[in-house]
C-alpha positions in Angstrom: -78.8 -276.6 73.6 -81.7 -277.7 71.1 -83.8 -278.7 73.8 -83.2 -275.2 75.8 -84.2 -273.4 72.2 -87.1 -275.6 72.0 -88.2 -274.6 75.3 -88.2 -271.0 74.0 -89.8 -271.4 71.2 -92.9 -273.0 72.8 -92.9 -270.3 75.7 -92.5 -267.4 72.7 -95.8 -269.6 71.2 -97.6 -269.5 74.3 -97.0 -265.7 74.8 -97.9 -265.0 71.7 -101.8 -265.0 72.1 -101.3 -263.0 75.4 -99.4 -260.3 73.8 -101.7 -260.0 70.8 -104.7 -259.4 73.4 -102.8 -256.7 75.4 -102.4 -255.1 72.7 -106.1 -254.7 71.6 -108.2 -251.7 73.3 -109.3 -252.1 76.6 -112.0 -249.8 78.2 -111.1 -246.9 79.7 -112.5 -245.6 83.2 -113.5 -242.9 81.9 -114.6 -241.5 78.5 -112.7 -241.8 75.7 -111.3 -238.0 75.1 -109.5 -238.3 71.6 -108.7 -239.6 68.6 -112.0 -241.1 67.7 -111.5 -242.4 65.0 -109.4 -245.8 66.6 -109.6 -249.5 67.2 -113.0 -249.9 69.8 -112.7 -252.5 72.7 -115.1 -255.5 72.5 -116.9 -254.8 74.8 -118.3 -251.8 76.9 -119.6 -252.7 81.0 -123.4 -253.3 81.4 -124.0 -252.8 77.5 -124.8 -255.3 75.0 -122.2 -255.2 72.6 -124.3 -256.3 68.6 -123.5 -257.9 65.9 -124.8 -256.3 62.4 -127.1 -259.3 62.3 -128.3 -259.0 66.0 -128.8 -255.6 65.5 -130.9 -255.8 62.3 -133.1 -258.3 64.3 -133.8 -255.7 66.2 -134.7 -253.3 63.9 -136.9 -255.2 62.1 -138.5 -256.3 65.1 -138.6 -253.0 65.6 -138.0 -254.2 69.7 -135.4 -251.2 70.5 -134.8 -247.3 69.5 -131.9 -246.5 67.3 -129.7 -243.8 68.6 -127.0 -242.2 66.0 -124.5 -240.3 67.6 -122.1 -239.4 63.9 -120.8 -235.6 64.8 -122.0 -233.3 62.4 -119.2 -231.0 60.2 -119.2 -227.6 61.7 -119.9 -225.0 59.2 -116.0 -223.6 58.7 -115.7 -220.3 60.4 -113.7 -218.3 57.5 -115.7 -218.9 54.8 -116.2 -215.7 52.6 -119.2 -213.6 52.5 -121.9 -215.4 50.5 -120.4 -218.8 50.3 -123.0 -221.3 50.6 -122.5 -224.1 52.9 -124.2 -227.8 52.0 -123.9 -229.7 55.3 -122.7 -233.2 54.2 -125.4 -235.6 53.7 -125.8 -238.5 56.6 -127.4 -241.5 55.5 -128.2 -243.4 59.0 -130.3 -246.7 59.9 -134.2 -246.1 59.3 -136.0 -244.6 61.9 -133.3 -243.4 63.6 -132.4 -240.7 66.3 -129.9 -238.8 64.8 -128.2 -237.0 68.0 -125.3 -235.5 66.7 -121.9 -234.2 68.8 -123.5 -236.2 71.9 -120.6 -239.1 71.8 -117.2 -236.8 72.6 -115.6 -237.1 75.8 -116.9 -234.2 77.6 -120.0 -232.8 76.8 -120.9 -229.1 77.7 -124.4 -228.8 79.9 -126.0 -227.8 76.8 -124.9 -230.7 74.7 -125.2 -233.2 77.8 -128.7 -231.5 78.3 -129.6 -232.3 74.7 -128.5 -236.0 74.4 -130.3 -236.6 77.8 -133.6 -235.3 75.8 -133.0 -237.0 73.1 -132.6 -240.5 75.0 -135.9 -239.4 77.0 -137.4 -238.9 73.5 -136.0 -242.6 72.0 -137.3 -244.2 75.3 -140.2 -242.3 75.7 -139.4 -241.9 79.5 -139.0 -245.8 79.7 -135.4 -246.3 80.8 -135.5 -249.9 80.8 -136.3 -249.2 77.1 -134.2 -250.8 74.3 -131.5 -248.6 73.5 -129.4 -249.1 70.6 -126.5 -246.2 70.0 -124.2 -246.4 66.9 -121.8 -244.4 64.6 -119.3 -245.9 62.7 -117.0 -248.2 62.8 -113.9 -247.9 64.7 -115.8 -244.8 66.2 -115.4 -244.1 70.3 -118.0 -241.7 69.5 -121.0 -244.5 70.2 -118.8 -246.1 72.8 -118.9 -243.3 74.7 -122.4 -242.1 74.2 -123.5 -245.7 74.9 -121.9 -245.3 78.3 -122.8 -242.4 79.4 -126.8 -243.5 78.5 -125.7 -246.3 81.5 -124.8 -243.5 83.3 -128.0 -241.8 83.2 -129.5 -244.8 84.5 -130.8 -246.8 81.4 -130.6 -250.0 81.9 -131.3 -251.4 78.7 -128.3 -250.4 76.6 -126.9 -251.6 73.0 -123.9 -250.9 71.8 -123.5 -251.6 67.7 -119.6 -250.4 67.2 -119.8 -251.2 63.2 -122.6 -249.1 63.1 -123.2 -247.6 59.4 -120.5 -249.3 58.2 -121.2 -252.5 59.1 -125.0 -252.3 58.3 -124.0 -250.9 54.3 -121.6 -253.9 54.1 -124.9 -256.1 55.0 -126.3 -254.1 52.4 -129.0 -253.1 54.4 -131.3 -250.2 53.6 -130.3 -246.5 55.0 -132.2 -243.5 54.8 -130.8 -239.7 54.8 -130.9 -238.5 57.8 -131.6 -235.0 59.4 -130.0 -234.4 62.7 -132.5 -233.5 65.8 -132.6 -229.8 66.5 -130.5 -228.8 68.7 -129.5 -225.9 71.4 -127.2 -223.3 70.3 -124.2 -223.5 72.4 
């Protein structure tokens, strides 16, 4: 009997690490398409996935373009007559592209238009051009934006999934940030 239990107990041990990792998020096929604001995977196909200290290398070296993808608050539709709206301000990393709503799931053709610009901008046409795209942490927002600038054919792609939370924890410097114009939709 004690030696059957023992047996379990060392296959519950060994199964142990396995479940734990099935349990964390794995890439989806496609795009992620909700709830945003979840657990990232550790990875994302064809990208380098940084560190906060890789990815301040970088921007000090100022080797790659940084590409922030944070959604922007819509302006609530039933405000009264004469209310005046502050948008929220966005503190980003310096020298940043600040691309805003190009990280959801689907992305109309004016929005997908508008994030293709904007990588064309970052790049400057180059797309074997160091691209790094961030949000927050725990964001699929930059996970998805990160792979759909794959998609597009860059081939030079960074993924930083702590992104500004990560980098203020570092206590590195942000600036405020004003998103790129964009297309009405």
């Amino acid at each position: 009997m004690r030696r059957h239990l023992a047996a379990a107990l060392v296959a519950a041990a060994l199964a142990a690490p396995a479940l734990a990792q099935q349990q964390e998020p794995f890439e989806p096929e496609g795009y992620r398409t909700d709830n945003y604001r979840a657990p990232v995977p550790a990875t994302l196909v064809r990208a380098r996935v940084l560190t906060t200290g890789e990815a301040e290398e970088i921007w000090r070296a100022k080797s790659g373009a940084f590409i922030d993808v944070l959604p922007r608050p819509p302006k609530p539709k039933n405000l009264p007559d004469g209310t005046v709206w502050r948008d929220m301000p966005r503190k980003n990393i310096p020298g940043s592209l600040w691309l805003p709503d190009t990280g959801y799931g689907a992305l109309p053709p004016v929005m997908d238009d508008y994030f293709q610009r904007g990588l064309a901008r970052a790049s400057r046409g180059d797309k074997a051009a160091l691209l790094v795209i961030y949000c927050l942490a725990d964001c699929w927002m930059s996970w998805n934006a990160a792979k759909r600038a794959l998609a597009y054919g860059y081939s030079n792609v960074a993924w930083y999934p702590d992104g500004t939370d990560g980098w203020e924890r570092a206590k590195l410097p942000t600036d405020e940030a004003q998103p790129e114009p964009r297309p009405e939709q």
